[in-house]
C-alpha atoms as an extended CHARMM CRD file, in Angstrom:
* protein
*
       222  EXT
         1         1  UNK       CA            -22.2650000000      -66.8150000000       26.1260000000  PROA      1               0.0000000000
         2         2  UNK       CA            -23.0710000000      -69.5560000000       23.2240000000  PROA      2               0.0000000000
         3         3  UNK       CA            -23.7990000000      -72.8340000000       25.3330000000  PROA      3               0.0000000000
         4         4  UNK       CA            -24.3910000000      -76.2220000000       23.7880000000  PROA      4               0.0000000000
         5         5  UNK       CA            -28.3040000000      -77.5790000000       23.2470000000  PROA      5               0.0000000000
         6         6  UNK       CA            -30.0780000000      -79.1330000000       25.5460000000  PROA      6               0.0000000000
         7         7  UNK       CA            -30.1920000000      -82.9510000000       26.2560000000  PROA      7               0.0000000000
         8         8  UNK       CA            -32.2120000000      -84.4810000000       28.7330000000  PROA      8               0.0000000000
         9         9  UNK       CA            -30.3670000000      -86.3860000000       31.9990000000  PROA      9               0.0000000000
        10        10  UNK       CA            -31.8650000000      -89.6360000000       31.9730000000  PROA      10              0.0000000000
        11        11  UNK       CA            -28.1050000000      -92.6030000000       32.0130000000  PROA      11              0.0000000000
        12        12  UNK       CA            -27.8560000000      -94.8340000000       29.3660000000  PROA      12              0.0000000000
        13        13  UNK       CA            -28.1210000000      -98.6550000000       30.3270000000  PROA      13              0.0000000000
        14        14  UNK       CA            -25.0840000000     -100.9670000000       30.6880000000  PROA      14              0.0000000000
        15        15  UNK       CA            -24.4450000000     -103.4600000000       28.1910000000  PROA      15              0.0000000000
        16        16  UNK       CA            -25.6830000000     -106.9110000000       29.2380000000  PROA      16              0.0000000000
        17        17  UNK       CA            -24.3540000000     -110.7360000000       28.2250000000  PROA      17              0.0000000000
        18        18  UNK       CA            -26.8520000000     -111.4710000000       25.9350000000  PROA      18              0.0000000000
        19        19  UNK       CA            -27.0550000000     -112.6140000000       22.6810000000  PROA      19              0.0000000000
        20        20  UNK       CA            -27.4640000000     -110.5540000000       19.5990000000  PROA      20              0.0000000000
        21        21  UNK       CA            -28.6700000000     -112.2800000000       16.4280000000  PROA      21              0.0000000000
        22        22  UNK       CA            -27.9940000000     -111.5090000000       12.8470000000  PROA      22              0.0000000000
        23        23  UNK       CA            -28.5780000000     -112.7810000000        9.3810000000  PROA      23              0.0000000000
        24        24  UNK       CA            -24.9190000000     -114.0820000000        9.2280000000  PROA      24              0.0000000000
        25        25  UNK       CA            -23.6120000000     -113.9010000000       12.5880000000  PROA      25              0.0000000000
        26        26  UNK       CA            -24.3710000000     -113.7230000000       16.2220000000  PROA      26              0.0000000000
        27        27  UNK       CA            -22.7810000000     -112.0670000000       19.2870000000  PROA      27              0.0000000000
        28        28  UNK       CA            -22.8560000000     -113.9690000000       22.5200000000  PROA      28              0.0000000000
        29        29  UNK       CA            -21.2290000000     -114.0300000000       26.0140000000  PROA      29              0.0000000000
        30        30  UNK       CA            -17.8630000000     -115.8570000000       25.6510000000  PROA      30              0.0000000000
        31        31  UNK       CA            -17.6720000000     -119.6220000000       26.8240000000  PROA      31              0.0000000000
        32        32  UNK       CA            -14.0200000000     -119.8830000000       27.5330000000  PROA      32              0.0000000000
        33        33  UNK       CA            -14.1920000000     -124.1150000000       27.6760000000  PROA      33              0.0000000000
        34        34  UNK       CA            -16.5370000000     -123.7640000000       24.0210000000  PROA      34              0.0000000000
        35        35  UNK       CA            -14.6350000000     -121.1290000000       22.2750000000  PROA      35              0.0000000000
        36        36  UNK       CA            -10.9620000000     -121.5320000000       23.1320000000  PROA      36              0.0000000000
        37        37  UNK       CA            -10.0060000000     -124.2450000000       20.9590000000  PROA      37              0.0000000000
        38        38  UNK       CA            -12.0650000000     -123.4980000000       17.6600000000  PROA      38              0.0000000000
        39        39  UNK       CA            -11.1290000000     -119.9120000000       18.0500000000  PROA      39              0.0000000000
        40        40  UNK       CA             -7.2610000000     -120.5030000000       18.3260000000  PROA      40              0.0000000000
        41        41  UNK       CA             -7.2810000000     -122.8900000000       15.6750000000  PROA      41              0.0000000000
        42        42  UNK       CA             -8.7490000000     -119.9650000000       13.7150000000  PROA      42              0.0000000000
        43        43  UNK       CA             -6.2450000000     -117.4630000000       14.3620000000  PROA      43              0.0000000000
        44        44  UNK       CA             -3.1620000000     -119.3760000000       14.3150000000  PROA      44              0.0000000000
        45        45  UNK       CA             -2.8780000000     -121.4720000000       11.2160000000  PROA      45              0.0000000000
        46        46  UNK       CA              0.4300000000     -120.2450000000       10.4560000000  PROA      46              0.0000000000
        47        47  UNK       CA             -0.3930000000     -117.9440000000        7.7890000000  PROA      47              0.0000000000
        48        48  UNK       CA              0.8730000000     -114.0690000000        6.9700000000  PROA      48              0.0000000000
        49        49  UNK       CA             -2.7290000000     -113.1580000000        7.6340000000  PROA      49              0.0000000000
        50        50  UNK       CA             -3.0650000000     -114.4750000000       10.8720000000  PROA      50              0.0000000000
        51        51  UNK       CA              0.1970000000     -113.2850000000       12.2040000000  PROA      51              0.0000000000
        52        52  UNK       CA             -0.9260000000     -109.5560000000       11.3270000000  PROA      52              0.0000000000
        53        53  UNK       CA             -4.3260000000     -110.2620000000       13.0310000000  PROA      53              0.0000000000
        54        54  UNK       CA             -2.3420000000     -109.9210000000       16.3040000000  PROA      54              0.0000000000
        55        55  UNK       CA             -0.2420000000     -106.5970000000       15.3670000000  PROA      55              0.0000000000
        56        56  UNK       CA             -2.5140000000     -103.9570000000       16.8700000000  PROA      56              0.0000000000
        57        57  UNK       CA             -3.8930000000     -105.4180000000       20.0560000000  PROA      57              0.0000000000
        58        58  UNK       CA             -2.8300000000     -105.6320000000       23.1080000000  PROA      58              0.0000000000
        59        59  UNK       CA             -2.4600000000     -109.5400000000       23.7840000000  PROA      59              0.0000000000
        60        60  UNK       CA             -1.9120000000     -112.2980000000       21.3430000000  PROA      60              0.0000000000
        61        61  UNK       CA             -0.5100000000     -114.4690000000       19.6740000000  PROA      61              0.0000000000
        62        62  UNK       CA             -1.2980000000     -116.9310000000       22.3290000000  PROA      62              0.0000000000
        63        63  UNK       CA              0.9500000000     -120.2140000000       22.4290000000  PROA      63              0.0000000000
        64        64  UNK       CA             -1.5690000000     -122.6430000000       22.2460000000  PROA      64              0.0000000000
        65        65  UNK       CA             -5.4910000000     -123.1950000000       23.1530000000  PROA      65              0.0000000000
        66        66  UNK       CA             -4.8760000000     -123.2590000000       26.8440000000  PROA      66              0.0000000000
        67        67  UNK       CA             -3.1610000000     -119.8080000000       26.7340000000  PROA      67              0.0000000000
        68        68  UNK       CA             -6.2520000000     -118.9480000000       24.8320000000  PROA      68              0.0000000000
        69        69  UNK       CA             -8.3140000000     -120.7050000000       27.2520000000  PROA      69              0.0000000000
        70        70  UNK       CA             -6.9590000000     -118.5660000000       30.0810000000  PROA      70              0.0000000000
        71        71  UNK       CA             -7.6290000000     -115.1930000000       28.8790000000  PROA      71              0.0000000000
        72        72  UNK       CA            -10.9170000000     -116.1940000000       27.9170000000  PROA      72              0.0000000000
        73        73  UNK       CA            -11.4190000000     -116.8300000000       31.2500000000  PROA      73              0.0000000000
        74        74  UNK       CA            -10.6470000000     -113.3070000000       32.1950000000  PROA      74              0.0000000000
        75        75  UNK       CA            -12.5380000000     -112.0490000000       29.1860000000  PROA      75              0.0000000000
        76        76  UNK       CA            -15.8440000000     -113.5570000000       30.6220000000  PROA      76              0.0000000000
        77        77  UNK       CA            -15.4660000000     -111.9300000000       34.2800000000  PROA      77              0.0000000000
        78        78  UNK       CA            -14.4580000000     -108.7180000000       32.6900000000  PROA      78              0.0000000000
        79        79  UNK       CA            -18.0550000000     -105.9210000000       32.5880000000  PROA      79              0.0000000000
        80        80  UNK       CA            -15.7640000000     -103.2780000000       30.8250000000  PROA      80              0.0000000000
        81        81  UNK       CA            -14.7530000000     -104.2200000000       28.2840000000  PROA      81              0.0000000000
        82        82  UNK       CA            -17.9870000000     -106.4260000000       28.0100000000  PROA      82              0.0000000000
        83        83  UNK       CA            -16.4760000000     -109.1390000000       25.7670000000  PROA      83              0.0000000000
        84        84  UNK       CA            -18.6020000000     -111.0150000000       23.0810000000  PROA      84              0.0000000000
        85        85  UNK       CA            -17.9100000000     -114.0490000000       20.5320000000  PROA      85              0.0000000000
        86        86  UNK       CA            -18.6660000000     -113.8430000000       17.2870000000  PROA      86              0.0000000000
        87        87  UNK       CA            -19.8070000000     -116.7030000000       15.8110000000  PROA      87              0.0000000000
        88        88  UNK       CA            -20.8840000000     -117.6300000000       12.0380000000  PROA      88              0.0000000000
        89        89  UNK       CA            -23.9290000000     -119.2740000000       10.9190000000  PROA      89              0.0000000000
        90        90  UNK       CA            -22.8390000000     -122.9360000000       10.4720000000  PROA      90              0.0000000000
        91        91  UNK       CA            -19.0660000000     -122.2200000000       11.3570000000  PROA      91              0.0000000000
        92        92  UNK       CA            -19.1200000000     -121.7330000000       15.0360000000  PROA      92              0.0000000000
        93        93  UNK       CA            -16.2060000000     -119.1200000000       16.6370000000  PROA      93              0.0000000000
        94        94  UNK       CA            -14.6330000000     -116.4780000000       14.4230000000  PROA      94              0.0000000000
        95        95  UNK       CA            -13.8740000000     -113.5360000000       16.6830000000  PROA      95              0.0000000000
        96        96  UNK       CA            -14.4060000000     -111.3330000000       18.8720000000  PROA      96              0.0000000000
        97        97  UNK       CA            -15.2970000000     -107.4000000000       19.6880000000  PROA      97              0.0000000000
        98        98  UNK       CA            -16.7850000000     -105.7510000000       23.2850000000  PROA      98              0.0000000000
        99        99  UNK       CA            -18.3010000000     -102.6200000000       24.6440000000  PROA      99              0.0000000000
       100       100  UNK       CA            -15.9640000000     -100.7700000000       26.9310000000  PROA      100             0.0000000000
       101       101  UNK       CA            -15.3660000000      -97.6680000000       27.7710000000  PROA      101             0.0000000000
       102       102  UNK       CA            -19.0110000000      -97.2320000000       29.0570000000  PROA      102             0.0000000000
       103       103  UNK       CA            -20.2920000000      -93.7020000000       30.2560000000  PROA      103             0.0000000000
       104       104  UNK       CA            -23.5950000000      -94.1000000000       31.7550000000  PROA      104             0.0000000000
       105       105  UNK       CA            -24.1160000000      -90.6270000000       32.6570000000  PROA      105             0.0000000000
       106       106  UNK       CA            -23.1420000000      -88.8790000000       29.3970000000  PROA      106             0.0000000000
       107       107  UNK       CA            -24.6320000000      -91.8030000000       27.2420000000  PROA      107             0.0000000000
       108       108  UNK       CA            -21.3110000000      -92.8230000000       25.2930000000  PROA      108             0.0000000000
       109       109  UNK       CA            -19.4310000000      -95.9610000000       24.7900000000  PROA      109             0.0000000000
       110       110  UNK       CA            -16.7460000000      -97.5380000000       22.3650000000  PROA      110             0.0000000000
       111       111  UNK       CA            -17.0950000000     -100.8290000000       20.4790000000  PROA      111             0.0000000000
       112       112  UNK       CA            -13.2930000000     -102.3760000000       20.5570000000  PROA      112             0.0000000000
       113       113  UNK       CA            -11.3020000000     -105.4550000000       20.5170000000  PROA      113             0.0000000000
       114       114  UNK       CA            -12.1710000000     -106.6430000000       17.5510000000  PROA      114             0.0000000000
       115       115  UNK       CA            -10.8370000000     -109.1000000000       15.6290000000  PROA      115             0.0000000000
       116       116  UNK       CA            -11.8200000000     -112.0500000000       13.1600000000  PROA      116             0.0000000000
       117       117  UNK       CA             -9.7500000000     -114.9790000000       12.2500000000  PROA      117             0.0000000000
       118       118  UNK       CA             -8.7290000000     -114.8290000000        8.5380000000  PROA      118             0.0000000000
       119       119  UNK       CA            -11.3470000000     -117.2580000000        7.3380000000  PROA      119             0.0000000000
       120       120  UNK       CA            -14.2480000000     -114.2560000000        7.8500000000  PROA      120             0.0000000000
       121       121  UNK       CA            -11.9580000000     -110.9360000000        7.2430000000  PROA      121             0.0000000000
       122       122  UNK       CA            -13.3570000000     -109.7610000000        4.3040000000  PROA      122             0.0000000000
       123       123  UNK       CA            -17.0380000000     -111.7150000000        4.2130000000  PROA      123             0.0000000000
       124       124  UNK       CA            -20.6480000000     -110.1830000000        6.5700000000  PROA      124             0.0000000000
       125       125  UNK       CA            -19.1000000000     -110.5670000000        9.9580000000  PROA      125             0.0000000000
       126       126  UNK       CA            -17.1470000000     -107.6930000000       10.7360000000  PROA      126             0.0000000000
       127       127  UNK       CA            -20.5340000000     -105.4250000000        9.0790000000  PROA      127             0.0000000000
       128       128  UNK       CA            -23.3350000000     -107.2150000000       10.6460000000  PROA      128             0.0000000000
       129       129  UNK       CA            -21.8390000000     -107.6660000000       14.1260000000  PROA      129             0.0000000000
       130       130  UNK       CA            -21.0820000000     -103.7520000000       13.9860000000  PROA      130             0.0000000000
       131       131  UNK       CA            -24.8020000000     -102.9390000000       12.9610000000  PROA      131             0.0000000000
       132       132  UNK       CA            -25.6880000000     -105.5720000000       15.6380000000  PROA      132             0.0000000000
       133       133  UNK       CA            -23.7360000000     -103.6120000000       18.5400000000  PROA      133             0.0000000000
       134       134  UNK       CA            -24.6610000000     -100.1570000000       16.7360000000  PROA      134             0.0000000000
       135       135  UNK       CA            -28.7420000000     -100.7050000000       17.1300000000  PROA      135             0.0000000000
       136       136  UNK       CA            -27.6000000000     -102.2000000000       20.7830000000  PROA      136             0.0000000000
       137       137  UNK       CA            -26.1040000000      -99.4000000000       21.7880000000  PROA      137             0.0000000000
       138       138  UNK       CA            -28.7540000000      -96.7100000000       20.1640000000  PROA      138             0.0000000000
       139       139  UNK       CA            -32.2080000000      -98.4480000000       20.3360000000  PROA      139             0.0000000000
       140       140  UNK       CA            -32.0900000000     -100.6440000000       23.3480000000  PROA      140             0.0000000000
       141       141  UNK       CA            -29.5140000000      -99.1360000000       25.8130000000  PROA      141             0.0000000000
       142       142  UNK       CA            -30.2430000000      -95.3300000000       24.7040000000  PROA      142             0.0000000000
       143       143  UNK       CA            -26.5510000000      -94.3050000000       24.2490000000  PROA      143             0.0000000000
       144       144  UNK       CA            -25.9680000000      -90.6180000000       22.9420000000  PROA      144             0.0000000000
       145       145  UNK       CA            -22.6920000000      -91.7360000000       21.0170000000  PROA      145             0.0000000000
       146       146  UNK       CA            -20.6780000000      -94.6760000000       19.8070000000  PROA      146             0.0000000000
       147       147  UNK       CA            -16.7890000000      -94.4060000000       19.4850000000  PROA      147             0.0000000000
       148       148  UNK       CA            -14.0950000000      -96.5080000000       17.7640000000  PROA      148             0.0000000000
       149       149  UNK       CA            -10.1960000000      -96.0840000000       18.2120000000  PROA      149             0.0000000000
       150       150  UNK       CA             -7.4470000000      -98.0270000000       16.7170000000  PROA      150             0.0000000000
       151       151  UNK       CA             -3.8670000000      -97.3000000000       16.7260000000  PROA      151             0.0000000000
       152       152  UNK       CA             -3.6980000000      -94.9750000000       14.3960000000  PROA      152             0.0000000000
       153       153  UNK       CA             -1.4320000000      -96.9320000000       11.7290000000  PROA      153             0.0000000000
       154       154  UNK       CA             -3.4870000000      -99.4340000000       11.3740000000  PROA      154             0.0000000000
       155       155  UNK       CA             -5.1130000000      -98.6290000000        8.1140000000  PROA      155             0.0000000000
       156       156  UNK       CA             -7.4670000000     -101.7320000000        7.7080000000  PROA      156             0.0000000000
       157       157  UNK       CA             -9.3530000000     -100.2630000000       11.1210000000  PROA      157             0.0000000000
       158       158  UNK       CA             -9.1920000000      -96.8870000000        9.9720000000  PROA      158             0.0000000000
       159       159  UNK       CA            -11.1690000000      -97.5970000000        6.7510000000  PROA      159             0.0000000000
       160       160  UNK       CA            -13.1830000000      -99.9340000000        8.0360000000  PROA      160             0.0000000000
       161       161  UNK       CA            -14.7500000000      -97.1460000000       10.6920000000  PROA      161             0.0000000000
       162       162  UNK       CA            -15.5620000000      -94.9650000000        7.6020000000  PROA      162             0.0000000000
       163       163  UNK       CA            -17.1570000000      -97.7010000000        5.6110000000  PROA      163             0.0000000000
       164       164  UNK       CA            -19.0680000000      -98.4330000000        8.4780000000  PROA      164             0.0000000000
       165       165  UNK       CA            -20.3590000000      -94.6560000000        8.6140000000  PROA      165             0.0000000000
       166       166  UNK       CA            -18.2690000000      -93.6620000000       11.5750000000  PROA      166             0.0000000000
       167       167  UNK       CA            -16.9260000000      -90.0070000000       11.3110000000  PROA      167             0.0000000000
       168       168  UNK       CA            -12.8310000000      -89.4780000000       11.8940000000  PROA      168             0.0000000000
       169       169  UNK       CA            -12.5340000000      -87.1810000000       14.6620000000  PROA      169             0.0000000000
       170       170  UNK       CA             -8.4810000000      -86.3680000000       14.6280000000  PROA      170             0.0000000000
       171       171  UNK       CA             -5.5590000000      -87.9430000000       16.1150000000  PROA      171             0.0000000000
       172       172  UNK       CA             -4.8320000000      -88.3960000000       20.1630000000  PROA      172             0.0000000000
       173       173  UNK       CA             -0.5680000000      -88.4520000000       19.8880000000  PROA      173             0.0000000000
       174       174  UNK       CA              1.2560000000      -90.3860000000       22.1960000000  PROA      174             0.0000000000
       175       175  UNK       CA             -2.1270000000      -92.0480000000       23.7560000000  PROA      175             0.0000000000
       176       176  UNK       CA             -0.6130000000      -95.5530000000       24.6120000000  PROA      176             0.0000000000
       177       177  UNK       CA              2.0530000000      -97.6110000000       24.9980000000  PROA      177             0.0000000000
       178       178  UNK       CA              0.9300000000     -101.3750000000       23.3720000000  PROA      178             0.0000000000
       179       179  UNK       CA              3.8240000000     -104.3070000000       23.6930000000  PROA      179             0.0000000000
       180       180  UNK       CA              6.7100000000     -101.3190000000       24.2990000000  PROA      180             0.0000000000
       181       181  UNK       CA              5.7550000000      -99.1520000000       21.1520000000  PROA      181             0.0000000000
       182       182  UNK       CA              4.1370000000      -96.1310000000       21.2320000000  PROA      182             0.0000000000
       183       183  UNK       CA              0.1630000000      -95.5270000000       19.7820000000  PROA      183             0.0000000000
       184       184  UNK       CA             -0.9520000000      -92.4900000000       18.5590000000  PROA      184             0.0000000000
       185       185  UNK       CA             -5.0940000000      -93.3380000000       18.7030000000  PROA      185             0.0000000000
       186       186  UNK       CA             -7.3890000000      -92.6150000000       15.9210000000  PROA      186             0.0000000000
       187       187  UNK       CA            -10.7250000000      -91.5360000000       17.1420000000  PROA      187             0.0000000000
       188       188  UNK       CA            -13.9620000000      -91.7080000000       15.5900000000  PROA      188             0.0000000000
       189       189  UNK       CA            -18.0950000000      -91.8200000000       16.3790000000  PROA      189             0.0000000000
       190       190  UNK       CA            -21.3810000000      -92.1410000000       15.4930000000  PROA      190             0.0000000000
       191       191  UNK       CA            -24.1040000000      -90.2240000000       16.9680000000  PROA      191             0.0000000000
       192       192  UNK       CA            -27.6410000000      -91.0260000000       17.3980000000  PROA      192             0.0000000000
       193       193  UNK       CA            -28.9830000000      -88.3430000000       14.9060000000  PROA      193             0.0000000000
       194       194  UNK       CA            -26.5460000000      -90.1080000000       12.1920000000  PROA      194             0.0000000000
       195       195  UNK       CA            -27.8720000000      -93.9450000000       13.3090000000  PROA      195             0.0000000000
       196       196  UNK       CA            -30.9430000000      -93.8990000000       11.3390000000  PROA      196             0.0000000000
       197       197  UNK       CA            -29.6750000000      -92.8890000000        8.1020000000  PROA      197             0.0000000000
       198       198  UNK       CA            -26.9570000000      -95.5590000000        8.6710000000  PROA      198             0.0000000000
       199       199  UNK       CA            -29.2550000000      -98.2710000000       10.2250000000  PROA      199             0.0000000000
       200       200  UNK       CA            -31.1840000000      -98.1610000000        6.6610000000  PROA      200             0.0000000000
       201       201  UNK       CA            -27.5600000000      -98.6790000000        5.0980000000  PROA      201             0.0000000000
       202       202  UNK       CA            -26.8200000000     -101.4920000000        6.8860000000  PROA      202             0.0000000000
       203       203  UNK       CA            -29.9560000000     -102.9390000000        6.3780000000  PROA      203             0.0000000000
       204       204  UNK       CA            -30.2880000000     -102.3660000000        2.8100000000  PROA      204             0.0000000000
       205       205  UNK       CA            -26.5040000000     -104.3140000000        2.8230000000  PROA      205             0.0000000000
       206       206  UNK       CA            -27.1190000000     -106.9390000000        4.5640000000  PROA      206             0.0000000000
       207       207  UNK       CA            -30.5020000000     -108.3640000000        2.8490000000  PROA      207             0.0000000000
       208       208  UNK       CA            -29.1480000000     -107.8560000000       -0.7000000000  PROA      208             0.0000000000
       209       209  UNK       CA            -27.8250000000     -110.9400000000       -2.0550000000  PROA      209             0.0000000000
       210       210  UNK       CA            -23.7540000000     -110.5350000000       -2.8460000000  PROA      210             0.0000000000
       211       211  UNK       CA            -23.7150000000     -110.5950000000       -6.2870000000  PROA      211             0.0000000000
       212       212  UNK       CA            -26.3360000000     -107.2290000000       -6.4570000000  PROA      212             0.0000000000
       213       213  UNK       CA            -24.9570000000     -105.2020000000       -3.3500000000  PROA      213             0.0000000000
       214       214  UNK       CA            -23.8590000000     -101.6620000000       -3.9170000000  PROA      214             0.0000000000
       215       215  UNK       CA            -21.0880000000     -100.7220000000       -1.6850000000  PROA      215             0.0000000000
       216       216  UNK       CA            -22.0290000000      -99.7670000000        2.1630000000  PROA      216             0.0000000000
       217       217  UNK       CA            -21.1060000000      -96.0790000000        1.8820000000  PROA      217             0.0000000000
       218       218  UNK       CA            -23.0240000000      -95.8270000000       -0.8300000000  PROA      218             0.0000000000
       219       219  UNK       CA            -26.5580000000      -96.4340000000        0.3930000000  PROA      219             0.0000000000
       220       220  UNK       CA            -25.9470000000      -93.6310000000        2.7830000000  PROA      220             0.0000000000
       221       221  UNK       CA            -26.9510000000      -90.0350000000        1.3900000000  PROA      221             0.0000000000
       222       222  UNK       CA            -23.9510000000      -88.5270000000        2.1310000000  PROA      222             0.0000000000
């Protein structure tokens, strides 16, 4: 009977609380008392934007800093999900994202709960802190596969995985129930055969200045 190649048995390593430095951004354990207020302030100004920053996840809006402050708190204690900050060069706080999900044994993980204040939607964070956790996960923790799920209406996520070079994988139906409405989950990966093609992508992206870069999807051969 056909059986499936074969992969050596050494476990991946867990993620750690450490910091991950970028060009534009770094990733770093969350400081509840540090990040709370900056970080609120961020994404709760009142505007459309920020109010649909909060649609998709599971918590949030919070009420004010100190509701903020107190899921931080639980954020920080939490190894799966393995929260991080994301802060901007020169800017301080202006999200967050995690590795969760973590499979040791069959060398997989997901990179989730993401989420940047309006202010750095649409600039380098969101694509350097996903290369960041992307060469984490591959090169220095020796993961197999990287996964990313959103709710499967949430189009913004869904295109952002493909830009990023993840692969769509299909539709789990009736996989959650977030704040009393159903989620059918959109599932897709990266493997470590398709990391180095994309790794020279991202790099490419990231050192071009704005005005010259091609788009992301591009620079990748396929």
């Amino acid at each position: 009977m056909p059986v499936g190649e074969t992969v050596d048995d050494r476990a991946a390593h867990a993620p750690e609380r450490r910091t991950l430095e970028g060009r534009y951004v770094s990733l770093r354990p969350v400081a509840p008392a540090a990040d709370a207020e900056p970080l609120w302030d961020a994404a709760h100004d009142g505007s459309d934007e920020a109010s649909r920053l909060w649609t998709y996840m599971p918590y949030g809006p919070f009420d004010d800093a100190g509701a903020m402050a107190a899921w931080l708190r639980e954020c920080a204690q939490s190894d799966d999900p393995l929260f991080l900050t994301v802060t901007a060069r020169d800017e301080g706080p202006v999200g967050m994202t995690s590795f969760l999900n973590v499979d040791l044994a069959h060398r997989r993980l997901e990179v989730g709960h993401i989420w940047y204040a309006p202010p750095a939607q649409r600039t380098e964070a969101n694509t350097e802190a996903a290369f960041l956790m992307l060469r984490e996960s591959f090169e220095r923790l020796g993961y197999r596969r990287v996964e990313w799920k959103c709710d499967a209406l949430n189009e913004r996520s869904r295109v952002s995985a493909l830009r990023l070079g993840f692969t769509f994988e299909g539709v789990f139906r009736q996989h959650m129930i977030v704040k009393g409405r159903n989620r059918d989950t959109a599932w897709f990966s990266m493997t470590d055969g398709e990391w180095p093609e994309a790794r020279v992508a991202f790099e490419a992206w990231l050192s071009a200045d704005r005005a010259d870069r091609a788009a992301l999807a591009s620079l990748r051969r396929h």
